[in-house]
LOVEXVO-857515 format. One record per residue (C-alpha): x, y, z; residue in one letter. Coordinates in steps of 0.02 Angstrom, whole numbers, m for minus. Example, Ala and Ser with C-alpha at 12.3 -4.5 7.8 and 13.67 -1.06 7.14 Angstrom:
BEGIN
REC     px     py     pz kemi
REC    615   m225    390    A
REC    684    m53    357    S
//
This chain:
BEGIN
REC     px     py     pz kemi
REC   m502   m694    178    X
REC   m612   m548    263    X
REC   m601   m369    310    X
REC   m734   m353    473    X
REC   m816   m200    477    X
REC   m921   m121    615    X
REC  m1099   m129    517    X
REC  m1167     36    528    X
REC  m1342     54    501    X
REC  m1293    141    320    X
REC  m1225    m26    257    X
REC  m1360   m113    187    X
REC  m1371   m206     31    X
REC  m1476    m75    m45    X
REC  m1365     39     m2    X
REC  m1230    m38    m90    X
REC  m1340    m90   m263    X
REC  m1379    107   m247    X
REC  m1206    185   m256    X
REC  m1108     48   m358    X
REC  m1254    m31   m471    X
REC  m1220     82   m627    X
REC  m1050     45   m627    X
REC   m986    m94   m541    X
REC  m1131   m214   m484    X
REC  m1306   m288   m568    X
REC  m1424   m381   m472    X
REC  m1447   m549   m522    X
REC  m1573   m662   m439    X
REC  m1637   m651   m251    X
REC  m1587   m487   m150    X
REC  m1752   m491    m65    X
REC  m1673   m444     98    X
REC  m1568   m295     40    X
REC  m1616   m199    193    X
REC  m1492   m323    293    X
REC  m1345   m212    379    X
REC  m1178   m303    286    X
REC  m1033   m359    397    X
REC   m879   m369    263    X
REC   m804   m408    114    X
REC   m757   m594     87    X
REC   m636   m678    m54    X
REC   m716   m856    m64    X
REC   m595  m1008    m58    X
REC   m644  m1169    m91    X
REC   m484  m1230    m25    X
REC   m513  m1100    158    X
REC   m613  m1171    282    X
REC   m584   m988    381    X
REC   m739   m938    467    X
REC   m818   m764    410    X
REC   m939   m655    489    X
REC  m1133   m668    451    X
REC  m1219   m546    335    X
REC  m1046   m539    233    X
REC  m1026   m513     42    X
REC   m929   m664    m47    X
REC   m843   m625   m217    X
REC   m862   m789   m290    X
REC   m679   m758   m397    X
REC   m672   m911   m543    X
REC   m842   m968   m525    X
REC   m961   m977   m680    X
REC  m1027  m1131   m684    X
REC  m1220  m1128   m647    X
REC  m1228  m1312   m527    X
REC  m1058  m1220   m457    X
REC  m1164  m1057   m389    X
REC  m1298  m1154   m344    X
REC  m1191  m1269   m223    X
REC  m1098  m1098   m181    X
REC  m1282  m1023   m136    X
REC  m1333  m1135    m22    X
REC  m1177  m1162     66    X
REC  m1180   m978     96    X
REC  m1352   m973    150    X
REC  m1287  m1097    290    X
REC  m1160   m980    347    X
REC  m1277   m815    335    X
REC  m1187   m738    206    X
REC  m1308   m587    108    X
REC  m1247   m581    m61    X
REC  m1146   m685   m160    X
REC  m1027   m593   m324    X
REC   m989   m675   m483    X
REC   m920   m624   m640    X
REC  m1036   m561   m773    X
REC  m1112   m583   m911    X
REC  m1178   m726   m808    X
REC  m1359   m813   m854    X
REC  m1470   m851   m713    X
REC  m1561  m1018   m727    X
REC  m1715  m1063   m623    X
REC  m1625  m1167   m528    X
REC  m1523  m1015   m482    X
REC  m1647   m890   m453    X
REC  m1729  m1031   m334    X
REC  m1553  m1055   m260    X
REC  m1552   m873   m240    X
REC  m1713   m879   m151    X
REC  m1747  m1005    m48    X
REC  m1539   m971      6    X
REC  m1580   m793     34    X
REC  m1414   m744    m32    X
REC  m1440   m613   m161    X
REC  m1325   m640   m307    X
REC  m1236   m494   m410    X
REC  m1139   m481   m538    X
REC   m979   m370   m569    X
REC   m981   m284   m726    X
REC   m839   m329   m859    X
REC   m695   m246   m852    X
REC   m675   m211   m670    X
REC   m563   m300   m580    X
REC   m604   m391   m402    X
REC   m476   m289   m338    X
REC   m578   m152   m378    X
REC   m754   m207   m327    X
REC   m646   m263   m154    X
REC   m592    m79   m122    X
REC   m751    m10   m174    X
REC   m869   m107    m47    X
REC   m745   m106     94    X
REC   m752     76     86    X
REC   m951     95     92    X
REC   m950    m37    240    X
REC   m831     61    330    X
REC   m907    251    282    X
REC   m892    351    435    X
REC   m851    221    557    X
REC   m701    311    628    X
REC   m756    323    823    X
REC   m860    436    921    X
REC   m754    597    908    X
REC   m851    698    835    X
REC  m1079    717    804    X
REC  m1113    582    701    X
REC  m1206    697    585    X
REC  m1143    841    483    X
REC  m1285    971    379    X
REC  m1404    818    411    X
REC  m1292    714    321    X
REC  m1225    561    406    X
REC  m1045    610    465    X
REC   m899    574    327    X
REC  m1015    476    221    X
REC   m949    535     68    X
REC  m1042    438    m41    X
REC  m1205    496     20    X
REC  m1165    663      3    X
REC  m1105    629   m180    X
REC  m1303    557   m209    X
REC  m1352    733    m99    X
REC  m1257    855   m236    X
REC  m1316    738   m385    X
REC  m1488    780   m334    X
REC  m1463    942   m305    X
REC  m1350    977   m469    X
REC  m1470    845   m554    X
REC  m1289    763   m628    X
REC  m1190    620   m588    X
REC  m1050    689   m478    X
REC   m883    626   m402    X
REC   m784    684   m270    X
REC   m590    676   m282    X
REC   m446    718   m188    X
REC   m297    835   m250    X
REC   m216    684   m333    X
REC   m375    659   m452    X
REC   m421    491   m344    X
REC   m612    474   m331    X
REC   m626    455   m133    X
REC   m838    426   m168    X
REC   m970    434   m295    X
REC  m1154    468   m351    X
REC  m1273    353   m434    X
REC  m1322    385   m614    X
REC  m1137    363   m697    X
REC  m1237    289   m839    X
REC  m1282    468   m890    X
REC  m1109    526   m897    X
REC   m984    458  m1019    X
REC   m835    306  m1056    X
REC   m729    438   m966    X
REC   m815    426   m819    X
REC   m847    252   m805    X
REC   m655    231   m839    X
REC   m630    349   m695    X
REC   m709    281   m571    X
REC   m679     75   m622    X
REC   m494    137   m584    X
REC   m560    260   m452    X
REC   m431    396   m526    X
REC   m461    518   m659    X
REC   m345    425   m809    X
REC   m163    512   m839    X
REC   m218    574  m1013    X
REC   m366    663   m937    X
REC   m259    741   m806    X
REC   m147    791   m916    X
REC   m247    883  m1035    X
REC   m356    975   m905    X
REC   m171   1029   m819    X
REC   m135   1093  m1012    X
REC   m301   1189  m1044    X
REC   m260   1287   m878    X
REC   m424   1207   m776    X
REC   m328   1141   m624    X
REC   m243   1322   m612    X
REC   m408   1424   m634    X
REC   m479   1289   m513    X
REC   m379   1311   m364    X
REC   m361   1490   m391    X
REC   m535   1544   m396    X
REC   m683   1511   m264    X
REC   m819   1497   m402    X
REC   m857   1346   m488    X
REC   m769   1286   m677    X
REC   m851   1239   m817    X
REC   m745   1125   m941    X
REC   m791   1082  m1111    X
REC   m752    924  m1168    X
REC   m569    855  m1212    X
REC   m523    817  m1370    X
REC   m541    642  m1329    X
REC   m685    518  m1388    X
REC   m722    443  m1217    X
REC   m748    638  m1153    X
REC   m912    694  m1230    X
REC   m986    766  m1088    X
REC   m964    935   m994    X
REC   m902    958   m828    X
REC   m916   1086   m688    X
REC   m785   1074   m550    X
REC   m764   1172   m386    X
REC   m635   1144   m248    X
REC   m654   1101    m97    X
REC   m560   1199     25    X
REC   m549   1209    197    X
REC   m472   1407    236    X
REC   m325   1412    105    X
REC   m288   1225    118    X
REC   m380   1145    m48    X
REC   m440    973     16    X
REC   m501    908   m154    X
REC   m624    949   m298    X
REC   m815    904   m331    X
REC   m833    858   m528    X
REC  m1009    860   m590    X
REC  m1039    787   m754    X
REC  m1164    918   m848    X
REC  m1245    968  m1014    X
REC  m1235   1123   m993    X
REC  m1170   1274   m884    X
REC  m1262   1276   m700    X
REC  m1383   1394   m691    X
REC  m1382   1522   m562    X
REC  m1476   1429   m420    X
REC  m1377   1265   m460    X
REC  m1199   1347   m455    X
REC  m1236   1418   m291    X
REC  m1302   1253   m201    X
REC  m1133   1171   m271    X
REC  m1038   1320   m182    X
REC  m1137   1272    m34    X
REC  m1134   1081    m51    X
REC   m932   1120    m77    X
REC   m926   1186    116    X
REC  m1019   1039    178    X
REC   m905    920     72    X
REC   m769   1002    154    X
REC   m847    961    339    X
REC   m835    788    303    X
REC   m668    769    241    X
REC   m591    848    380    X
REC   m704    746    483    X
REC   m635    585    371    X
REC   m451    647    377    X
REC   m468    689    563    X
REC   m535    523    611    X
REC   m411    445    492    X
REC   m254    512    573    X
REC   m325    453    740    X
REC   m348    267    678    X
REC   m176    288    610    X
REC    m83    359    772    X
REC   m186    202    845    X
REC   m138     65    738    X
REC     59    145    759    X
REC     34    128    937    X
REC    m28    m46    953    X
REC     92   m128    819    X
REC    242    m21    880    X
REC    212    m71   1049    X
REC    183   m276   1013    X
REC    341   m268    904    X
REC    424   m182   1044    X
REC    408   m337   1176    X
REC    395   m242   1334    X
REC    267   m242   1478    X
REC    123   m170   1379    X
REC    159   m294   1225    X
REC     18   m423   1287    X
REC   m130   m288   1302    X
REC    m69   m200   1109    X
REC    m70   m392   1030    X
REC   m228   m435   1140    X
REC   m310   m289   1049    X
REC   m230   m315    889    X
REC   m319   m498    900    X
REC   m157   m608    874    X
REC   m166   m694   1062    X
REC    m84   m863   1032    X
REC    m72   m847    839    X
REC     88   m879    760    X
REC    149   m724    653    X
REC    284   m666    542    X
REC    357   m469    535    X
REC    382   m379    361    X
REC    468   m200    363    X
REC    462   m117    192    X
REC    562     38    152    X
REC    585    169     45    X
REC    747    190    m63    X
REC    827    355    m18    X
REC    695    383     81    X
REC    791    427    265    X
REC    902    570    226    X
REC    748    720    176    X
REC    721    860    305    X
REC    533    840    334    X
REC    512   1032    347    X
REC    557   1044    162    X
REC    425   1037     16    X
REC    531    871    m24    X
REC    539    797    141    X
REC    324    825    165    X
REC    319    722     m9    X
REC    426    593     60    X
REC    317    555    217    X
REC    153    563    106    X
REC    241    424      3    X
REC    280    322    148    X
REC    122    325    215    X
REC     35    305     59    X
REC    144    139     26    X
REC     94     92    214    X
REC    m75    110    161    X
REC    m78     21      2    X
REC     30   m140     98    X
REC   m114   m146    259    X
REC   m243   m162    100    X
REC   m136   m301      7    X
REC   m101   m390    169    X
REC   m275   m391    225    X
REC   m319   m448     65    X
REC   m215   m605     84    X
REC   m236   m631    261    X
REC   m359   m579    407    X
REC   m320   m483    545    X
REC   m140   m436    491    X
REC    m81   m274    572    X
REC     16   m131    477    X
REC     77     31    553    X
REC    214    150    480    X
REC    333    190    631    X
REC    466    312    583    X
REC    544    268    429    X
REC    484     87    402    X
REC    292     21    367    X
REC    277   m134    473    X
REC    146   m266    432    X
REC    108   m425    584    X
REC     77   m558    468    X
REC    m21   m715    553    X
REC     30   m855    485    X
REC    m96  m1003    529    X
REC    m63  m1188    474    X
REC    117  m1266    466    X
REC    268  m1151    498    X
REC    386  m1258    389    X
REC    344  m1153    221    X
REC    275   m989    337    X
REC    437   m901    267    X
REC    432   m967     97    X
REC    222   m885     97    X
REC    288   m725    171    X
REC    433   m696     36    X
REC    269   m724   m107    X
REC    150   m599     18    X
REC    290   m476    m17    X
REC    361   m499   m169    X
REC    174   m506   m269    X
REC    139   m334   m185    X
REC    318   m248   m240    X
REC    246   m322   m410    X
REC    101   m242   m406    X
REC    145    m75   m342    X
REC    276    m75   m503    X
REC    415     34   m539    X
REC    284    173   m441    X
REC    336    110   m284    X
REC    534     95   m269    X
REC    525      4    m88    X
REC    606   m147    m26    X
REC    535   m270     89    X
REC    625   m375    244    X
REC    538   m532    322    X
REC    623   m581    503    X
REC    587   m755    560    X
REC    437   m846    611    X
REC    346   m791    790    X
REC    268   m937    853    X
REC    163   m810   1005    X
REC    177   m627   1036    X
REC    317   m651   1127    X
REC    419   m688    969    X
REC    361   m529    884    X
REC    518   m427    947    X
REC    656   m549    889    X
REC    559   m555    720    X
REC    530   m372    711    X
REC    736   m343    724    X
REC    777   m493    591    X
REC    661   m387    484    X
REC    745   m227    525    X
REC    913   m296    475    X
REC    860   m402    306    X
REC    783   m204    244    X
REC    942   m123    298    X
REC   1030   m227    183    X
REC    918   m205     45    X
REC    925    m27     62    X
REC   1122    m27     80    X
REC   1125   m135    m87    X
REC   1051     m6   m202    X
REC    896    m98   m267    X
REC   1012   m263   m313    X
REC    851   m364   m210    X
REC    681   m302   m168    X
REC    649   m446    m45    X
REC    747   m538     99    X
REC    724   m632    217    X
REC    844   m599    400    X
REC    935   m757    366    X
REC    962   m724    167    X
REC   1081   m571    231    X
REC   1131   m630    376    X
REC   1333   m625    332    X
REC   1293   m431    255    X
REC   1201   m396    382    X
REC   1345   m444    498    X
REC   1470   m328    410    X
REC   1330   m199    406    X
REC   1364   m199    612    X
REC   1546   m213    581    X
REC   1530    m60    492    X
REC   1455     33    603    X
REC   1565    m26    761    X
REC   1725     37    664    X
REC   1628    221    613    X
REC   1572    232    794    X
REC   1763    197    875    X
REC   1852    299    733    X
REC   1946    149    640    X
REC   2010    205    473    X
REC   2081     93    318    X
REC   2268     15    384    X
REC   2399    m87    292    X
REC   2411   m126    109    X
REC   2239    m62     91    X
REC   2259    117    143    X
REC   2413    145     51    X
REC   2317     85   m109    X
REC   2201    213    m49    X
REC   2334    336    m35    X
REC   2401    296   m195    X
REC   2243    300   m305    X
REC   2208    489   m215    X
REC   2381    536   m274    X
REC   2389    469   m442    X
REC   2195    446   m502    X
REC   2215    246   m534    X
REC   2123    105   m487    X
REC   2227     m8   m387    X
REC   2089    m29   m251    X
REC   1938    m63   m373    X
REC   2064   m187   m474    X
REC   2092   m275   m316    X
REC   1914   m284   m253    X
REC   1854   m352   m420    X
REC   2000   m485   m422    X
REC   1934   m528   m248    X
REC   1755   m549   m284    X
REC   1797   m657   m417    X
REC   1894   m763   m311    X
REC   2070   m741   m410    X
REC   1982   m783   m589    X
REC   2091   m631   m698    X
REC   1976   m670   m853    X
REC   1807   m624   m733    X
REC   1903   m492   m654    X
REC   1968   m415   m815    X
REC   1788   m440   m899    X
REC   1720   m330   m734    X
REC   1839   m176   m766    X
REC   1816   m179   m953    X
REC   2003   m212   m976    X
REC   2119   m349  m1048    X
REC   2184   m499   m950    X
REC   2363   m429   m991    X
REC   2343   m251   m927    X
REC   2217   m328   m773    X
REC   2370   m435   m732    X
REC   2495   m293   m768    X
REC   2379   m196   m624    X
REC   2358   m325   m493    X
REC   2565   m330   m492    X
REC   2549   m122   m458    X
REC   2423   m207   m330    X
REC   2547   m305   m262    X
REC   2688   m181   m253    X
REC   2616    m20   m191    X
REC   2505   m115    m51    X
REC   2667   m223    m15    X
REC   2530   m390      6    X
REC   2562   m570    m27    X
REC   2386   m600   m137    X
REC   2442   m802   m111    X
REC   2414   m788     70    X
REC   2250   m812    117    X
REC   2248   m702    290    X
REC   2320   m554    194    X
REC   2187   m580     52    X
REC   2042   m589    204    X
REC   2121   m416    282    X
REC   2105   m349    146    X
REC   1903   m394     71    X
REC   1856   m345    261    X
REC   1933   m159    247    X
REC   1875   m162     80    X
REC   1695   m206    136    X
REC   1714    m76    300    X
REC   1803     80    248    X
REC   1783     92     64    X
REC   1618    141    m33    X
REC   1549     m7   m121    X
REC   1391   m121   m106    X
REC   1359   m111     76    X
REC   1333     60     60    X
REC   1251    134    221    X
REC   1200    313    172    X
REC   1012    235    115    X
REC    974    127    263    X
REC    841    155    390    X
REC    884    218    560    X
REC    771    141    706    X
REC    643    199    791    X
REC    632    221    947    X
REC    480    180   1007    X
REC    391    221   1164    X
REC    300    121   1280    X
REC    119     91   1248    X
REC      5    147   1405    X
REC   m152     95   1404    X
REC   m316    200   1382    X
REC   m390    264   1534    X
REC   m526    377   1475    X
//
């Protein structure tokens, strides 16, 4: 499992022992060729026999064995890998370190307490630094452009601190060398790359975030009442015109003196520079990606060029949609509404990193509403759907109760040319999930199919005007007139299929008055509840016309999506 990356000449081995080696990475044995130019990131398998590019780095996840690395070092060196991760503390025996050599795979180890996840994000985001196209000079105040995590090293030297720099939601987006100097705090920052809740909290309470963002100068903060905060800090945002982009945090002894606050005012504009550059090139990656997945899932003339380029020619693939609960209904030109597309396109991000985690070269784009991920799906199809419903289901687990999303799975695409029919099974398994107020979190199209079915129903009757008829609109009628509950007391006796004891124990009433009801039932409708056509009449206006389950104020309304044309620049 690998994320390619486009090996710019700033991702070397060094490069990466330089920023993350205080914190996250120690060198081992071997690393004599840290000047290499790295390729990707690499989950090692035993069981995958998946090819990966040369030059990669392989986290060696469960291996600690020593005759384990040194097989797992000279199978690498076979396959040109550069550096191999394991686990520390981990003791390097001379057989290792000659592994290590004569392999020429360098071999690391991640400090305890981070997670893999962690070291994962980390690298992929030094290997793919600035590598956001050619829209801009590829250099910035001499700096290479949107390398953030050299210009972190650039301000440390200047401030003669370790420094991060965050965005306005206290997540570290890069990092100097030299953490060691700082604090637990720190460290605990940056392993989670975001500044810990407590932290937050307690600079929001001491006023710093408000004299922060209101002020151009930078902020010098004593330490927290907290043991793991014994250092100072200076802060200064980063703004670009009124807009605050994010915040540098230098971790200090002292106040700056003159000459070092004003190169941090001036290292704040050049900071700025490359986030723009960063968010710029982002957004232009993103309307790509939208493009190319939109237009595969779409299935019209330009659907073999966008899954050509999205490098799933001939593989078979499955379609996830994940939603947002409530998420439809906000006008986007409210404070609300802005919040609600961030989400959605934060959750979008944070299911292209899980997915590519689990499985190269899947494709995620958020289109409208709805954050669809191309899933390839190599090997046997018979249990694709079964892997899919785990893909989805262990990263709704992850995200928590943080993430209130839902996630539909259409059926298997055997080519590209199935990508359309799975696409709209997805679509309908989410609307359902959305409709059912959180009952599920995952579905597959032919879970739902039978809700999904009255879901259309539904829609057909809104669209021609039908309204409630028979016994069930004059139970309607009645209930509005005389605030009872002769409709919910027959839709429970329904659902449970004519059982009065589960019936009663639904409404919270006893058999005798549930029974005493369902005769009211019986007499103000004027139905037979013994015949089984009047009993179906009725659950079917009950499911179409009456609020209930199959709610369809939360669902998702499709996008549509327009034709890809290809780039003739």
């Amino acid at each position: 499992m690998l994320t390619p990356t486009s090996g710019k000449p700033h991702t070397s081995l060094a490069r990466v022992l330089e920023d993350l080696g205080d914190v996250l990475l120690e060198s081992i044995a071997g690393g004599g060729g840290t000047r290499r130019q790295l390729s990707g990131v690499v989950i090692h398998d035993p069981l995958d026999e998946a090819q990966f590019p040369a030059q990669a780095v392989v986290l060696g996840v469960g291996f600690h064995e020593p005759d384990d690395v040194v097989r797992l070092l000279y199978e690498l060196g076979r396959k040109g890998a550069a550096a191999l991760v394991v686990r520390s503390p981990f003791t390097a025996t001379v057989e290792i370190r000659r592994a290590a050599d004569e392999s020429g795979v360098a071999l690391l180890g991640l400090t305890r307490g981070a997670s893999w996840a962690q070291v994962a994000a980390m690298l992929r985001t030094l290997l793919v630094e600035g590598d956001i196209g050619d829209i801009s000079p590829q250099t910035l105040g001499g700096m290479p452009s949107g390398d953030l995590f050299a210009l972190a090293n650039a301000v440390a030297a200047l401030l003669d601190a370790p420094v991060t720099i965050e965005d306005r939601s206290s997540r570290v987006l890069a990092f100097s060398g030299r953490q060691d100097e700082a604090d637990q705090s720190r460290v605990e920052t940056i392993l989670g790359r975001q500044v810990p809740e407590r932290f937050t909290l307690g600079l929001a309470r001491n006023g710093v975030f408000e004299r922060l963002h209101r002020g151009h100068a930078p902020v010098y903060v004593d330490p927290l009442h907290d043991e793991t905060m014994t250092v100072p800090r200076v802060a200064l945002a980063v703004r670009a015109g009124d807009e605050i982009l994010g915040s540098i945090w230098a971790a200090v002894p002292g106040p700056l003196s003159k000459e070092r606050t004003q190169a941090l005012i001036d290292a704040g504009k050049l900071v700025a520079l490359h986030m723009l550059r960063l968010r710029a090139g982002a957004d232009v990656e993103r309307r790509l990606r939208a493009d190319l997945v939109s237009t595969a899932l779409e299935g019209g003339a330009g659907a073999p060029e966008a899954i050509a380029r999205l490098g799933l020619v001939g593989q078979p693939a499955i379609v996830l949609a994940l939603g947002l609960f409530g998420g439809s209904d906000a006008d986007p030109s409210t404070e609300d509404g802005l919040r609600r597309v961030a989400d959605r396109q934060r959750v979008a991000d944070a299911l292209a990193m899980h997915l590519s985690a689990v499985q190269a070269r899947s494709a995620v784009a958020l289109v409208g509403d709805v954050a669809y991920g191309i899933v390839p799906m190599p090997g046997g199809q018979a249990d694709c759907q079964e892997r899919s419903i785990r893909v989805a289901s262990t990263f709704l687990e992850r995200t928590g109760q943080r993430v209130d999303a839902a996630i539909g799975i259409g059926p298997p695409a055997l080519d590209g040319s199935g990508l359309s029919r799975s696409r709209d099974g997805a679509d309908r398994a989410l609307r359902v999930l959305l409709a059912n107020e959180g009952a599920r979190r995952v579905a597959t199209a032919e879970d739902v199919h039978v809700d999904a079915l009255m879901l259309d129903l539904a829609d057909l009757a809104a669209a021609r005007g039908d309204v409630a008829t028979g016994p069930v609109a004059r139970l309607l009628d009645y209930d509005a007139r005389h605030q009872s509950q002769l409709v919910h007391t027959l839709s429970c006796w329904l659902d449970a299929f004519g059982d009065v004891a589960a019936a009663s124990a639904a409404t919270y009433v006893h058999p005798n008055t549930f029974r005493y009801r369902l005769r009211r039932v019986a007499e103000v409708g004027e139905i037979n509840l013994d015949d089984p056509g009047e009993r179906f009449a009725a659950m079917l206006q009950l499911r179409l016309h009456t609020p209930g389950t199959m709610s369809r104020s939360r669902t998702p309304q499709r996008v549509n999506i327009r034709p890809h044309r290809p780039n003739t620049t």
